[in-house]
Residue, then its C-alpha position, 0 to 999 in steps of 0.5 A: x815318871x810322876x805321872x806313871x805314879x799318880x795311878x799307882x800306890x806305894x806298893x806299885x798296885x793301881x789305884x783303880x780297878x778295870x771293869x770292862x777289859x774282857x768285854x767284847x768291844x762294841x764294831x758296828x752301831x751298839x752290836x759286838x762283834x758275834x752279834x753283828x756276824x750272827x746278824x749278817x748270816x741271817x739276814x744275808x740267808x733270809x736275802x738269798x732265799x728271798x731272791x731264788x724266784x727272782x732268779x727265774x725271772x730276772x737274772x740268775x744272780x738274783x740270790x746273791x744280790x739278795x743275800x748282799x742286800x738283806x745283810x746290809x739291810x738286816x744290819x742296819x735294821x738289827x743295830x737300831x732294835x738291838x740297841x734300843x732292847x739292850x740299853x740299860x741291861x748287863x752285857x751278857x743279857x742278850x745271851x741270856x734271853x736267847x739261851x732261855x728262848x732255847x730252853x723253854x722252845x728247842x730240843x731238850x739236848x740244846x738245852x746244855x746248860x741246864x736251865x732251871x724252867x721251874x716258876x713257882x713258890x721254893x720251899x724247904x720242907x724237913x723230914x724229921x729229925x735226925 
């Protein structure tokens, strides 16, 4: 009982503060659990079509063999990159960086969130006075 007190001040609210509750937790080497799942289906996708002339010459499962062997592959690769560029950055820079590469290169109606692409000097200017 007096170590349920200890967190606690006399008003029952805790003494500390949780600061990574609605983080997504970390699965498989640094990658959350989207990034993981977007890194398998690329990769496994990248293996099959790597796999179709395959399938002429040595067997006609040869694009599945290679959708499960780029997954593989793309995951363990991938884990070590998205480690290494995520490392000292904010959880949601990942996202960020692949919504700006969206904006400034993808269709305009991709573009949902309205990124501002704007670079250059602000400036407020006033009209006169009213």
């Amino acid at each position: 009982m007096s170590e349920l007190l200890l967190d606690q001040l006399e008003d029952g609210t805790l003494k500390f503060l949780p600061s990574r509750l609605n983080n997504q937790p970390v699965v498989i080497g640094g990658l959350t659990a989207d990034e993981m799942w977007a890194t398998i289906f690329g990769s496994a996708a990248i293996g099959f079509v790597a796999g179709i002339p395959f399938a002429f010459f040595i067997t006609p499962a040869m694009p599945v063999i290679g959708a499960l062997g780029g997954g593989t592959l793309g995951l363990l690769v991938a884990a070590k990159i998205l480690r290494r560029w995520k490392r000292g950055r904010p959880e949601t820079w990942l996202y960020r960086q692949v919504q700006l590469l969206i904006a400034q290169n993808g269709p305009t109606a991709l573009n949902a969130g309205r990124l501002i692409l704007r670079s250059g000097a602000w400036t407020c200017k006033r009209r006169g006075q009213v």
